[in-house]
FIGUTI-440154 format. One record per residue (C-alpha): residue number from 1; residue in three letters; y, x, z. Coordinates in Angstrom, 2 decimals, decimal comma, padded with zeros to 5 digits, always signed. Layout:
% residues N
[NUM; 'ala'; [Y; X; Z]],
...
This chain:
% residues 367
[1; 'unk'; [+159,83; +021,51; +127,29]],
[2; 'unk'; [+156,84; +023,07; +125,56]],
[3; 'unk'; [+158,00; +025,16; +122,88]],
[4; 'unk'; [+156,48; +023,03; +120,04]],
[5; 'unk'; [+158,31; +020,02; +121,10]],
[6; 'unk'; [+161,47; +022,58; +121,54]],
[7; 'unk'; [+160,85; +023,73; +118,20]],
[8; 'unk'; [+160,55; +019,80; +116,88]],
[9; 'unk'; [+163,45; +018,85; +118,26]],
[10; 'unk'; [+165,42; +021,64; +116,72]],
[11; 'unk'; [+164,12; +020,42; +113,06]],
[12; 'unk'; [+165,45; +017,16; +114,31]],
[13; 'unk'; [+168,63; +017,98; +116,17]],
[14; 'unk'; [+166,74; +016,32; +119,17]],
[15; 'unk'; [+168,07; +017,23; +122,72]],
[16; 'unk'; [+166,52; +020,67; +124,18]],
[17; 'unk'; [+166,58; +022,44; +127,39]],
[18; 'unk'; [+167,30; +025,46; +125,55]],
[19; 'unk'; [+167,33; +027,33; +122,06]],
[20; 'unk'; [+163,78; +028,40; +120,78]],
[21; 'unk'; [+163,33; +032,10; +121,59]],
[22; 'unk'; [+162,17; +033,62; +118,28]],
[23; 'unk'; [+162,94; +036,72; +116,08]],
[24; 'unk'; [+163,15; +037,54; +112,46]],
[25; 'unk'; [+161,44; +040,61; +112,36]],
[26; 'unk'; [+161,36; +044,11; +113,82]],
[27; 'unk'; [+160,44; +047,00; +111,71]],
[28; 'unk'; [+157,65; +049,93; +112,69]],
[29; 'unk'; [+160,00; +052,26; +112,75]],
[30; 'unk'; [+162,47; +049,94; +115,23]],
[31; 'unk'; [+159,03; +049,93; +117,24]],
[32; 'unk'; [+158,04; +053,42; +117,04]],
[33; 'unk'; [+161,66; +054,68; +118,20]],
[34; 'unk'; [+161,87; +052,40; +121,10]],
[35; 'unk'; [+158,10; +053,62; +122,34]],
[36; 'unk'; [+160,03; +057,11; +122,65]],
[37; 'unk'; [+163,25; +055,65; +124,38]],
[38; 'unk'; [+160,52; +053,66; +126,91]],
[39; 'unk'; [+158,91; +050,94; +125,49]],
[40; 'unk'; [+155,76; +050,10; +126,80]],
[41; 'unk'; [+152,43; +049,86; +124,66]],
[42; 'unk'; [+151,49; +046,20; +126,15]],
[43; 'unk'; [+155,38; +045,52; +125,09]],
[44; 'unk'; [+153,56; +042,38; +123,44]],
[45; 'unk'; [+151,13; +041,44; +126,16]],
[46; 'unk'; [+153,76; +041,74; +128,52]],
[47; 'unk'; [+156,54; +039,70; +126,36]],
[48; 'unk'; [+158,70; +041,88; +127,25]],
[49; 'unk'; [+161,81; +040,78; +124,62]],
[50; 'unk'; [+161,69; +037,05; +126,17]],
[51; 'unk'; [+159,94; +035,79; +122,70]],
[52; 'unk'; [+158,85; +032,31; +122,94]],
[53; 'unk'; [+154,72; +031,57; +122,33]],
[54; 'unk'; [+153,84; +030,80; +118,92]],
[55; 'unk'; [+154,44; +027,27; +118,00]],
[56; 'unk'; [+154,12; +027,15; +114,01]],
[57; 'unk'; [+151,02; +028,18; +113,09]],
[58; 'unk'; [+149,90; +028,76; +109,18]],
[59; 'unk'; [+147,03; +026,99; +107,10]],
[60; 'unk'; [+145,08; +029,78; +106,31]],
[61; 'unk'; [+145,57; +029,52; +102,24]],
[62; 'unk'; [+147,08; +032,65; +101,00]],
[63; 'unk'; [+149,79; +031,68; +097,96]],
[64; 'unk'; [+151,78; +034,97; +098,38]],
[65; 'unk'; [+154,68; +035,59; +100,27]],
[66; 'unk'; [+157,11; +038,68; +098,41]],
[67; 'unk'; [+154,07; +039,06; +095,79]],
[68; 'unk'; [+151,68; +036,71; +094,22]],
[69; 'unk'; [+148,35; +036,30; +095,42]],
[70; 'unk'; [+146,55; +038,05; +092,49]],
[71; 'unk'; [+142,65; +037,54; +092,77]],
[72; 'unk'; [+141,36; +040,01; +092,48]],
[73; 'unk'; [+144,98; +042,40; +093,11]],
[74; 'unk'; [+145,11; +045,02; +090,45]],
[75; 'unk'; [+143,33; +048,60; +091,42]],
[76; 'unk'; [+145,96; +050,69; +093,51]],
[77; 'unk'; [+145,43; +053,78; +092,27]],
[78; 'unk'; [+147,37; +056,87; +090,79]],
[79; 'unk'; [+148,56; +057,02; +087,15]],
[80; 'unk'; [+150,35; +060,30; +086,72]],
[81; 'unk'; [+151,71; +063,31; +089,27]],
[82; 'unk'; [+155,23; +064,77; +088,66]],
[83; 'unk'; [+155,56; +067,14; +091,08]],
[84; 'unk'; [+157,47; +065,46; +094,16]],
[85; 'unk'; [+156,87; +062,03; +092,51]],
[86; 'unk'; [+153,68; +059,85; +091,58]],
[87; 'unk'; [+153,54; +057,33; +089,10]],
[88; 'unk'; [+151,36; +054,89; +091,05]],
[89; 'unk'; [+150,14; +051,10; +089,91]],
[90; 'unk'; [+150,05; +049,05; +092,77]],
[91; 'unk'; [+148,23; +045,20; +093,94]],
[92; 'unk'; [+150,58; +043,31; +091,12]],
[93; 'unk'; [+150,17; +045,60; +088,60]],
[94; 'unk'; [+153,50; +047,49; +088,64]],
[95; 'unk'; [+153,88; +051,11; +087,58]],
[96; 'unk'; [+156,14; +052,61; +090,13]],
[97; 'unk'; [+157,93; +055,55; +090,95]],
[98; 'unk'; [+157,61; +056,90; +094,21]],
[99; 'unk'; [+157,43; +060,19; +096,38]],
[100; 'unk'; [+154,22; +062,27; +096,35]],
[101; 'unk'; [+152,20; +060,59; +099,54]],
[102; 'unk'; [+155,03; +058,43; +100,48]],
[103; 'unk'; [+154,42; +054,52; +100,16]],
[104; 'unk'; [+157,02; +053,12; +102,28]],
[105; 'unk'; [+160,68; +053,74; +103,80]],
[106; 'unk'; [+162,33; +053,77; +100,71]],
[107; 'unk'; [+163,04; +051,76; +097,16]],
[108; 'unk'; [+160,45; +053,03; +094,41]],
[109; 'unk'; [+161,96; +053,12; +090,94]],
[110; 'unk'; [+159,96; +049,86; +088,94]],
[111; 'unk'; [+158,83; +050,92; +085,75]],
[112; 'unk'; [+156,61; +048,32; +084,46]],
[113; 'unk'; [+155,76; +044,88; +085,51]],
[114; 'unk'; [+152,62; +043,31; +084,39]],
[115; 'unk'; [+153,96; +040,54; +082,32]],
[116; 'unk'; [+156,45; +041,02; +079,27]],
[117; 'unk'; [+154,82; +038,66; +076,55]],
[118; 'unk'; [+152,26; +036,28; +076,64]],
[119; 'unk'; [+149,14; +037,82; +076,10]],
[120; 'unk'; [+150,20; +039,38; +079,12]],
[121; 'unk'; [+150,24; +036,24; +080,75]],
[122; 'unk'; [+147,41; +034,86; +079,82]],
[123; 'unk'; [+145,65; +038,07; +080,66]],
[124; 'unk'; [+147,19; +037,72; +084,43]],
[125; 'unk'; [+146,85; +033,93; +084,37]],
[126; 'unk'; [+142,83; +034,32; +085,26]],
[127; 'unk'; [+143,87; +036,04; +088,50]],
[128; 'unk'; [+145,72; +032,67; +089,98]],
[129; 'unk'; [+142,87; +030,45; +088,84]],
[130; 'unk'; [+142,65; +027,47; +091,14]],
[131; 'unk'; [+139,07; +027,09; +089,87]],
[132; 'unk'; [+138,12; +029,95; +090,64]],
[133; 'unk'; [+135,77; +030,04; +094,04]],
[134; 'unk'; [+135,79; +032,96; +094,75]],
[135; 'unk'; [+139,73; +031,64; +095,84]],
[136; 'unk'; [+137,97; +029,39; +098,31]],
[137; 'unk'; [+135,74; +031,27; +100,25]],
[138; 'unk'; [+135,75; +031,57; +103,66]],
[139; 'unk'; [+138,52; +028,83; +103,49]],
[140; 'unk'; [+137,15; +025,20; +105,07]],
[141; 'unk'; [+138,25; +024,26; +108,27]],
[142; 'unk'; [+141,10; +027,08; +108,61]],
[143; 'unk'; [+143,52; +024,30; +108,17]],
[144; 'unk'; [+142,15; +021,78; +110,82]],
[145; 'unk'; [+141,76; +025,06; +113,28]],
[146; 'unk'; [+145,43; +025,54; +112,46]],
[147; 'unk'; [+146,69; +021,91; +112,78]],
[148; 'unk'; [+144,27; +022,18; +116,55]],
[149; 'unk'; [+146,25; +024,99; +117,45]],
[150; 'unk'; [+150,02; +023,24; +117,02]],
[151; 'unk'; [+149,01; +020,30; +118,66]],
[152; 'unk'; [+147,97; +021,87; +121,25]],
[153; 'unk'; [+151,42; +023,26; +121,68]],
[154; 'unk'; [+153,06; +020,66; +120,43]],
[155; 'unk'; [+153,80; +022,29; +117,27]],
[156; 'unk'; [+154,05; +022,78; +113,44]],
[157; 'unk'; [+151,55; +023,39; +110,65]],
[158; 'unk'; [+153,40; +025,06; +107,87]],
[159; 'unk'; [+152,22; +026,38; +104,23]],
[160; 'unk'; [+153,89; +029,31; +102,96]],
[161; 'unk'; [+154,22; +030,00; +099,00]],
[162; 'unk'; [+155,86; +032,49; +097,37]],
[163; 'unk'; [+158,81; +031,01; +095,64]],
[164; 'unk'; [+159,06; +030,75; +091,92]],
[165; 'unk'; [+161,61; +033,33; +091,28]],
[166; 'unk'; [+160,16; +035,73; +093,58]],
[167; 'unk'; [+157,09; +035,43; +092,00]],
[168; 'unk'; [+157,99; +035,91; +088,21]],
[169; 'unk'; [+160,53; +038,64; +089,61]],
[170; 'unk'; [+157,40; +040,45; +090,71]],
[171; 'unk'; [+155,31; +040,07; +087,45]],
[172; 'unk'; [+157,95; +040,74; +085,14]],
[173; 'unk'; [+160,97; +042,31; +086,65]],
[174; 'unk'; [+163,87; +041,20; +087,60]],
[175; 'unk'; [+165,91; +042,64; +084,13]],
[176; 'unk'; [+163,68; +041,60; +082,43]],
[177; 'unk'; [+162,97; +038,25; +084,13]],
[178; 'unk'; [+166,73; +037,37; +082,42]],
[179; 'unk'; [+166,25; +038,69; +078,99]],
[180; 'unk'; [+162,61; +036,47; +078,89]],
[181; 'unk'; [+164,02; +033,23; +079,88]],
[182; 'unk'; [+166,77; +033,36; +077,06]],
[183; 'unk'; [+163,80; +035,33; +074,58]],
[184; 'unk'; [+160,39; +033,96; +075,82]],
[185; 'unk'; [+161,32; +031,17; +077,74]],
[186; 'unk'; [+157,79; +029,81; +076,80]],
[187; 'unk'; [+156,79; +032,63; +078,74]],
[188; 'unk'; [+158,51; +031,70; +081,69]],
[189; 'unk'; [+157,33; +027,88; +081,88]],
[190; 'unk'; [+153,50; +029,09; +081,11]],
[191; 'unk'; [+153,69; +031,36; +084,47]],
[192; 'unk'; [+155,58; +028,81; +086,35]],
[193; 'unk'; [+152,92; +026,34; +085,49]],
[194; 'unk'; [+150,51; +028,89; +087,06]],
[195; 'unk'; [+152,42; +028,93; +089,52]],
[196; 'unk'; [+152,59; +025,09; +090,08]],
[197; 'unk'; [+149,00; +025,16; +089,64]],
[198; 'unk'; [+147,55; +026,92; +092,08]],
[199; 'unk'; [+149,81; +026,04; +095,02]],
[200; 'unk'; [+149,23; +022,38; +094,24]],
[201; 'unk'; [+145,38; +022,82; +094,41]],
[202; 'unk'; [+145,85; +024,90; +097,66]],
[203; 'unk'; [+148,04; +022,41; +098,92]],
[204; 'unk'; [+145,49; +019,28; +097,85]],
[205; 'unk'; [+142,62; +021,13; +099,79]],
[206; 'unk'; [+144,69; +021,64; +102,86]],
[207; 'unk'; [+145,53; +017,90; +103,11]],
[208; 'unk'; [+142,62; +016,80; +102,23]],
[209; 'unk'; [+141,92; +018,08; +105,70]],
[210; 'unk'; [+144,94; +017,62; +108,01]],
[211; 'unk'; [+148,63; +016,73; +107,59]],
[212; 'unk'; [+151,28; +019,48; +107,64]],
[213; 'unk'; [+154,89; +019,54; +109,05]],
[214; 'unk'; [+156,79; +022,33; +106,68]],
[215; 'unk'; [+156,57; +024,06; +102,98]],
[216; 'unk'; [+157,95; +027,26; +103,20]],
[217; 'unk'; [+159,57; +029,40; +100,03]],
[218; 'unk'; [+159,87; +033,29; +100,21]],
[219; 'unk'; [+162,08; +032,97; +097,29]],
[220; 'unk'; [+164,89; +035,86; +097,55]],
[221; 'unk'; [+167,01; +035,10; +094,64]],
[222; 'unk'; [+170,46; +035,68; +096,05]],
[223; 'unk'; [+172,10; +039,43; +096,09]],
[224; 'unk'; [+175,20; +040,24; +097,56]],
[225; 'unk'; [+177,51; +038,08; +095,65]],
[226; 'unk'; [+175,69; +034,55; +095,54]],
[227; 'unk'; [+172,45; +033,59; +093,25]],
[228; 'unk'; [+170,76; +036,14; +090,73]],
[229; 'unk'; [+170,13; +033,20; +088,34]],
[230; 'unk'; [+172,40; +030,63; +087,41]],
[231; 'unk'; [+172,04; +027,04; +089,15]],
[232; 'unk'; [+171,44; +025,71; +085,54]],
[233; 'unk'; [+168,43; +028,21; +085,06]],
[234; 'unk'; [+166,88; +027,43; +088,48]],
[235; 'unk'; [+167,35; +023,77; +087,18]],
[236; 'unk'; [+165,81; +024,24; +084,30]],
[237; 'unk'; [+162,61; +026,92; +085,14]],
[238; 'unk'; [+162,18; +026,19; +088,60]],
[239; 'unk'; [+163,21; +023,25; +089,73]],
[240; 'unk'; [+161,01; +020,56; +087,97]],
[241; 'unk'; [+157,92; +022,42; +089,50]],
[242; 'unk'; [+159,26; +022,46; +092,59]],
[243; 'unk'; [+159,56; +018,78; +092,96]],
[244; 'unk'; [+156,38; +017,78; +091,28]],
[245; 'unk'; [+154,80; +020,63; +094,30]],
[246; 'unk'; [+156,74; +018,99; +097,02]],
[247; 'unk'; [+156,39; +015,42; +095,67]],
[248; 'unk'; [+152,63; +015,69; +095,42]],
[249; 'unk'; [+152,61; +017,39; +099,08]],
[250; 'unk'; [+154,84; +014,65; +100,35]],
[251; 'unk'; [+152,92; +011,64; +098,59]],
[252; 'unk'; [+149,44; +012,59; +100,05]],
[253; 'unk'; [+150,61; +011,99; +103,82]],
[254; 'unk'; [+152,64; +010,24; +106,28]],
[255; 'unk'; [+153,93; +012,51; +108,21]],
[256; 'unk'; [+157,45; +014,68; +106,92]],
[257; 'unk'; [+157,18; +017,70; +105,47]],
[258; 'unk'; [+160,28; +020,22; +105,77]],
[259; 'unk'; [+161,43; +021,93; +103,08]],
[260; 'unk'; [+162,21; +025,90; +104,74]],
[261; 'unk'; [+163,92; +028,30; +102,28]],
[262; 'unk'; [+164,03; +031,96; +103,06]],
[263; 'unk'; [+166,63; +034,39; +100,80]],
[264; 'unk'; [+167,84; +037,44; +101,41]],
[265; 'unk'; [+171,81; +038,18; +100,45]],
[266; 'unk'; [+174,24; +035,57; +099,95]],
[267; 'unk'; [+172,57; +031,89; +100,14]],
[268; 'unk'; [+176,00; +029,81; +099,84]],
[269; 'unk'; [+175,45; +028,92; +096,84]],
[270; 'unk'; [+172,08; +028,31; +096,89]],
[271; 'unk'; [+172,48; +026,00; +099,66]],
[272; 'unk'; [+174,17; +022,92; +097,54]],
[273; 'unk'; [+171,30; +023,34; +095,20]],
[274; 'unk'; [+168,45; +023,42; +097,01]],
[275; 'unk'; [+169,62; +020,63; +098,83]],
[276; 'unk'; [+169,14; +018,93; +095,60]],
[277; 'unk'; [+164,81; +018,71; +096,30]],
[278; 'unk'; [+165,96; +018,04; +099,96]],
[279; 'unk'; [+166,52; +021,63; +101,52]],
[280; 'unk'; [+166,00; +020,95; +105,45]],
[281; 'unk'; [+166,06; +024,87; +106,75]],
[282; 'unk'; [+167,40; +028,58; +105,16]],
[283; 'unk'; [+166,85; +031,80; +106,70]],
[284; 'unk'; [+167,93; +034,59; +107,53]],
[285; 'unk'; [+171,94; +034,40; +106,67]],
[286; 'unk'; [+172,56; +037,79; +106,38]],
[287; 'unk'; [+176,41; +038,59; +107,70]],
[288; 'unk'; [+176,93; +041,62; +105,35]],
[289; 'unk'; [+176,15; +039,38; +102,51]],
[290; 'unk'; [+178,93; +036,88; +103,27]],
[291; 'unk'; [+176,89; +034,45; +105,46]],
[292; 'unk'; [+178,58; +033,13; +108,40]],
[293; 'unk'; [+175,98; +030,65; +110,51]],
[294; 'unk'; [+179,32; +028,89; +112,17]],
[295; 'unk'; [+180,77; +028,57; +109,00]],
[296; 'unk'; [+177,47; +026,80; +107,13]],
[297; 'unk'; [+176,77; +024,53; +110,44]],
[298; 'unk'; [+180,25; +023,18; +110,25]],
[299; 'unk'; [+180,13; +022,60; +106,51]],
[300; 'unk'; [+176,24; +021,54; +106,75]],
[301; 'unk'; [+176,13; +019,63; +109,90]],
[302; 'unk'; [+172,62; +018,17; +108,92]],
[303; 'unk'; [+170,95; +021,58; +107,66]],
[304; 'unk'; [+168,62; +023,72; +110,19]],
[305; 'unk'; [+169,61; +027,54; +110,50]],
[306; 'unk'; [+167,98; +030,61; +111,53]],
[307; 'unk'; [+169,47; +033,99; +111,76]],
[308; 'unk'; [+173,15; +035,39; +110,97]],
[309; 'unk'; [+173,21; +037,44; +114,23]],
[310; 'unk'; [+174,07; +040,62; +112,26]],
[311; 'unk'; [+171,52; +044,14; +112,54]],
[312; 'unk'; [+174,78; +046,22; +112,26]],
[313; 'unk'; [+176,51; +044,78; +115,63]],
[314; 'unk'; [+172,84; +045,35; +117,27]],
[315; 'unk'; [+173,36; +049,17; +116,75]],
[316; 'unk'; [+176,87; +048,98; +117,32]],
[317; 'unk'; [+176,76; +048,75; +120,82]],
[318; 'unk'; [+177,16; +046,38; +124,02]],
[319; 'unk'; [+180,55; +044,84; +123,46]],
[320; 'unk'; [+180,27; +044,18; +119,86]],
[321; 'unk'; [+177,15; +042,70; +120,86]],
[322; 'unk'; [+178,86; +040,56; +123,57]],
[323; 'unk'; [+181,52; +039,46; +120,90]],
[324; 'unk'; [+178,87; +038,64; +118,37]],
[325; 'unk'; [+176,85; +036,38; +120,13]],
[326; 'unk'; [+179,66; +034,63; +122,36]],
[327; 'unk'; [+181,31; +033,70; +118,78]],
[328; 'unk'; [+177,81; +031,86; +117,45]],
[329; 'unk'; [+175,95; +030,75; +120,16]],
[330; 'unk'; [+178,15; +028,30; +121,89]],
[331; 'unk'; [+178,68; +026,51; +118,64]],
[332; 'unk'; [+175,16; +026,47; +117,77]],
[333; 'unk'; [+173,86; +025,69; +120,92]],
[334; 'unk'; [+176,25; +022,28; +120,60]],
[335; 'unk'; [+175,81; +021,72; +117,14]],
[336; 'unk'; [+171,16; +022,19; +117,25]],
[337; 'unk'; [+169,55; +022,97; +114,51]],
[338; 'unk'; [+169,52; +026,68; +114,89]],
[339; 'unk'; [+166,97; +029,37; +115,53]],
[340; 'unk'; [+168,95; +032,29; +117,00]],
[341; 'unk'; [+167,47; +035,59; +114,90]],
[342; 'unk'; [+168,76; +039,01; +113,79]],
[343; 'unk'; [+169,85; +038,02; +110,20]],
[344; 'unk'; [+166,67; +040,50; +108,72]],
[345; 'unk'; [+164,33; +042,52; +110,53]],
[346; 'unk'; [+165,80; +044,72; +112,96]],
[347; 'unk'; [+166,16; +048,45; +111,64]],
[348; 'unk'; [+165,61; +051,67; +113,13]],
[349; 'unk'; [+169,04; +052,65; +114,20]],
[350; 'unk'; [+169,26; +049,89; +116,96]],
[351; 'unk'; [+168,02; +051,49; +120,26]],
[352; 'unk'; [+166,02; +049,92; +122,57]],
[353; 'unk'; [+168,92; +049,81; +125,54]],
[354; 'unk'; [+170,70; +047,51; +122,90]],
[355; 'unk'; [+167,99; +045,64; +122,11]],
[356; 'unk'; [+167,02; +044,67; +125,28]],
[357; 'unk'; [+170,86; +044,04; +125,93]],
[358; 'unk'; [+170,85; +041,43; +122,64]],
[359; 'unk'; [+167,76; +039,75; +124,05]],
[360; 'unk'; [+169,47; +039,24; +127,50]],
[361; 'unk'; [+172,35; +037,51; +126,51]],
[362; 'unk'; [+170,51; +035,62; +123,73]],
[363; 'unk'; [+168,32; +033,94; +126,76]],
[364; 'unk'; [+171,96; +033,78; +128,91]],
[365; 'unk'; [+173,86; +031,97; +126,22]],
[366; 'unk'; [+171,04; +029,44; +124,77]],
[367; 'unk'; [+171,11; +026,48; +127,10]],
């Protein structure tokens, strides 16, 4: 099969030859260890983790992914030294705390958002603008390039959008996110009718060219112990935006459009309610946070799944590894619907010999 129509059939729980061959994500500094331990430089040129081509191809409209797409972003620049810390401002107008020189590798300390009344919004409002052109440029025909490109392959055109908690998490906070929607909640709709705004415009221009296959939601609203915002506030801030976005999308063409939800920490319950706007695929099930990929396929026979192979048993070493996989992918590969990936991108402390091991018996057990 080519690996569109793989990847197709797995949206559909179609009959495959085999699993598609993908991966979450592997950190720099997974990389940069592994090039000491004897990983080639043309590691990509050479596929040498048995990846599978790309097959799902974006539309070329930026609408943010973990951060909004601020136009113009807010001047990255340096507000105050204190000694072994800076306070910096970064793209979304945060003040942050972080180590002298140091921009990544760690959590900063967040100590200002740009939004906390609205005058603040409305001040932040002109930088997601769907008028303005400057949005645009540069833009025409990335879309039917992109829809070229997966049919050539057999495969998918999807538009990613920064979900709508993620988004006002990153312009106001996410403490103060909860104190606004019970003390501004006009606040909170004005944003999230930004927010509706300009992906519906992006999404009108991109099928006014070609048709796409999936809508994709960095949303990240689940910690440790289930959702960070009650299923009555997602209801009632998110929700209705959501379905006017995805109604519109769905309304302008023939063809399906998928519905992919990716959350970090425990997505249980946000399963059951995102299923309520007609949830078709979550990512990445993280095992620490409670998410078992057997467990949701039995008890969500019709829902696609990617990830829950756990980072932790990666660095553990070969037999946990073994044990891992031989307890997930048998099930999965009979029950479809699953992209086998490390449940978040793969850290530092898995070495390459392990790696390589995963990747082995991923490609042994698929089929």
């Amino acid at each position: 099969m080519r690996v569109g129509d793989r990847m197709r059939a797995t949206y559909t729980f179609q009959p495959i030859d085999r699993l598609v061959r993908a991966e979450f994500y592997i950190w720099p500094e997974a990389l940069e260890r592994w090039k000491t331990e004897g990983l080639p430089e043309d590691w990509e040129a050479r596929n040498f983790f048995n990846i599978d081509a790309q097959a799902i191809f974006g539309t070329g409209i930026d609408l943010g992914w973990t951060e909004p797409a601020l136009l113009p972003l807010f001047e990255e620049r340096i507000v105050e030294q204190r000694g072994d810390y800076e306070i910096i401002q970064d793209g979304a107008g945060r003040l942050k705390k972080v180590f002298t020189g140091i921009r990544h590798g760690f959590m900063p300390e967040y100590l200002k958002h740009a939004v906390a009344s609205m005058s603040d919004w409305e001040a932040l409002a002109l930088r997601l603008d769907p008028k303005n052109p400057a949005r645009w440029e540069g833009t025409d025909g990335l879309a039917t390039q992109s829809r070229r490109q997966a049919d050539a392959v057999g495969g998918m055109v999807t538009q990613h959008v920064i979900g709508g908690y993620m988004y006002l998490r990153a312009i106001m906070g996410p403490l103060d996110l909860l104190f606004m929607l019970y003390d501004q909640p006009e606040v909170v709709y004005a944003a999230m009718q930004g927010w509706y705004n300009l992906a519906d415009a992006a999404l009108t221009r991109v099928q006014a060219e070609i048709e796409i296959d999936e809508i994709f939601f960095g949303e990240d609203i689940c910690f440790n112990h289930g959702l960070l915002i009650s299923p009555d506030t997602v209801r009632e801030f998110l929700f209705p935006y959501y379905q006017q976005l995805l109604g519109n999308a769905r309304a302008r063409q023939r063809r399906p459009i998928a519905f992919h939800l990716d959350t970090d920490g425990n997505c249980l319950p946000a399963i059951p309610l995102y299923s309520e706007i007609g949830l078709t695929r979550i990512s990445p099930n993280e095992v620490a946070s409670g998410c078992d990929v057997v467990e949701i396929g039995r008890r969500y026979p019709d829902l696609v799944l990617s990830g829950g192979i756990d980072k932790r048993v990666l660095a553990a070493g070969k037999a946990d590894i073994d044990d891992h996989l031989n307890a997930i992918l048998p099930f999965m590969v009979d029950r479809g619907g699953y992209f086998p990936t490390c449940d978040h991108g793969v850290p530092s402390d898995v070495s390459l010999e392990n790696y390589l091991h995963y990747r082995r018996r991923v490609c042994e057990l698929d089929h």
